[in-house]
C-alpha positions in Angstrom: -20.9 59.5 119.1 -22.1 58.8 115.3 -25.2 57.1 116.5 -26.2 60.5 119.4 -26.0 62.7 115.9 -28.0 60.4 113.9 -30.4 60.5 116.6 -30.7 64.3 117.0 -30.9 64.3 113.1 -33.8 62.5 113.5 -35.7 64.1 116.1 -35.0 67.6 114.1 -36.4 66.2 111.4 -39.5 64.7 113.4 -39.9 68.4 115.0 -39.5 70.3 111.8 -42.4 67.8 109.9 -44.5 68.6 113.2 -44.5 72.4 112.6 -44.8 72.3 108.9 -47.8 70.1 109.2 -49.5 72.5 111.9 -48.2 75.3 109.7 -50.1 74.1 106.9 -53.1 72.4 108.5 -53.9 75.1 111.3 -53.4 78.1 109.6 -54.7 79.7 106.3 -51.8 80.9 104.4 -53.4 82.7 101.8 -54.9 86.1 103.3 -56.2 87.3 100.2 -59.7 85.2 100.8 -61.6 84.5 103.3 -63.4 81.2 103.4 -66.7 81.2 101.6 -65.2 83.5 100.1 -66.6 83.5 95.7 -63.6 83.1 93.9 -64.7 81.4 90.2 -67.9 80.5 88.6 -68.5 77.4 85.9 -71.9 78.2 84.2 -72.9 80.0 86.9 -72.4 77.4 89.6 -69.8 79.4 92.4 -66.6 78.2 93.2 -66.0 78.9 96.7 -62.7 79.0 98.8 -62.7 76.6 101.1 -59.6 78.1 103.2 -57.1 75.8 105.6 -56.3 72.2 104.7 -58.8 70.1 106.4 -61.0 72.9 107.0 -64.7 71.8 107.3 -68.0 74.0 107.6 -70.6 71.4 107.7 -72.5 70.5 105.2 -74.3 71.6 102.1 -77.7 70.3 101.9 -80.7 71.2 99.7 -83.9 69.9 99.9 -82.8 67.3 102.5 -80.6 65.9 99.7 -76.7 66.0 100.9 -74.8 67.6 98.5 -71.4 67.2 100.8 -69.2 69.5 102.8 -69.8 73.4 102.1 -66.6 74.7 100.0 -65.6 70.8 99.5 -64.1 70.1 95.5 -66.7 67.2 95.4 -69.6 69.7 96.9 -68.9 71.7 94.2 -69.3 69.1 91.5 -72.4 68.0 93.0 -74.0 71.5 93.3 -72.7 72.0 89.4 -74.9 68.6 88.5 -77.6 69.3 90.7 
């Protein structure tokens, strides 16, 4: 009997990581913006938001140089550098 609660315990817990991963990977949880969206600046280089976790919108390239994923943290340092 202590092992079948254990057991459900576990599968809960399984099934409630599941939907709080697809909760936060799937959907964009901030409504204010919409991705692309300008939300800073830094010298005048825009900061754009980038919305879902794992959310990619190809890629940023200027004068066939690749300057990484558009909305990307590390596109943005590039583009600020470039």
């Amino acid at each position: 009997m202590k092992s079948s609660r254990l057991i459900a315990i576990f599968i809960a817990l399984v099934v409630l990581s599941w939907v709080i991963y697809l909760t936060f990977t799937k959907f964009n949880l901030n409504v204010k913006y919409t991705r692309g969206q300008k939300i800073d600046s830094l010298h005048g280089v825009y900061v754009y938001y980038n919305g879902k976790t794992q959310n990619v919108s190809g890629r940023n390239l200027v004068n066939g140089y690749n300057l990484g994923l558009n909305y990307q943290c590390v596109e943005f340092v590039k583009r600020y550098y470039f």
